[in-house]
C-alpha positions in Angstrom: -2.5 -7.9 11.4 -6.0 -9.3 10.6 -8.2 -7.9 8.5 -7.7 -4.3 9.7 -10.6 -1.6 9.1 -9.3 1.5 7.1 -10.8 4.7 7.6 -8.1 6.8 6.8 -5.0 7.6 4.4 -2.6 6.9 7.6 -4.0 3.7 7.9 -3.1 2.7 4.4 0.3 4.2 4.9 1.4 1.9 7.9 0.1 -1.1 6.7 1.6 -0.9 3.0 4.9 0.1 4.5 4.9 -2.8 7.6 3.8 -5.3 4.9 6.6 -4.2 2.7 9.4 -4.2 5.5 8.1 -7.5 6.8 8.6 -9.1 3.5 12.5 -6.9 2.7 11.5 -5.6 -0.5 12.6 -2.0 -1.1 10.8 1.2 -1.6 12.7 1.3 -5.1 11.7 -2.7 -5.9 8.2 -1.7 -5.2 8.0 1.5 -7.5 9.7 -0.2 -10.3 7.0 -2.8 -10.4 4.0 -0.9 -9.7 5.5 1.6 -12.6 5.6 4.7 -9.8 9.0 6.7 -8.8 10.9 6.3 -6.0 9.4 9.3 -4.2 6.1 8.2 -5.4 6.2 4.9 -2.6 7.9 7.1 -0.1 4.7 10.0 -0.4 2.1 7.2 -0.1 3.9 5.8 2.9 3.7 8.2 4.3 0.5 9.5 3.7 1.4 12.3 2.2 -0.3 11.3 -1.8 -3.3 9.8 -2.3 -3.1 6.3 -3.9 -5.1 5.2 -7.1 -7.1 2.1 -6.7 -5.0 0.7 -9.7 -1.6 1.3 -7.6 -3.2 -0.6 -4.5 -4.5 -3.2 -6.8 -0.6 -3.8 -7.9 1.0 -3.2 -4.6 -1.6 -6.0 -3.2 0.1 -8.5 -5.9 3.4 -7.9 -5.0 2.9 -7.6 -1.3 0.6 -10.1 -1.0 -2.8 -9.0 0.1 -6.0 -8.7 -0.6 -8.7 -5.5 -0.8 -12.0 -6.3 0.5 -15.1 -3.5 0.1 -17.5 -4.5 2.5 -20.7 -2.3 3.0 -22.1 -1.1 6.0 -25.3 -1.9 7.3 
């Protein structure tokens, strides 16, 4: 997917869990390194806890993406 537009929490959900299957790292691999619990990955992916800007930030190192503000017009 390129350059997706997110408007809302489900959007964020899907893409941070295909991104993290596509690349076969684990819900656990992925809370240890951005310091969250098990259950903490699973509730974002599925939309079910908002995620701090700080988590993205780490989960876009590991998973390999990049966050992009752009401004509307």
């Amino acid at each position: 997917m390129k350059n997706p537009t997110i408007s809302k929490m489900e959007d964020v959900a899907a893409i941070l869990k295909g991104r993290r299957k596509q690349l076969g790292i684990t819900q656990k691999t992925l809370a240890s390194f951005c310091n969250l619990s098990h259950n903490g990955i699973s509730r974002i992916e599925v939309a079910d806890s908002d995620i701090k800007l700080s988590t993205l930030l780490k989960m876009s190192k590991i998973l390999g993406f990049k966050i992009v503000i752009e401004l509307e017009q």
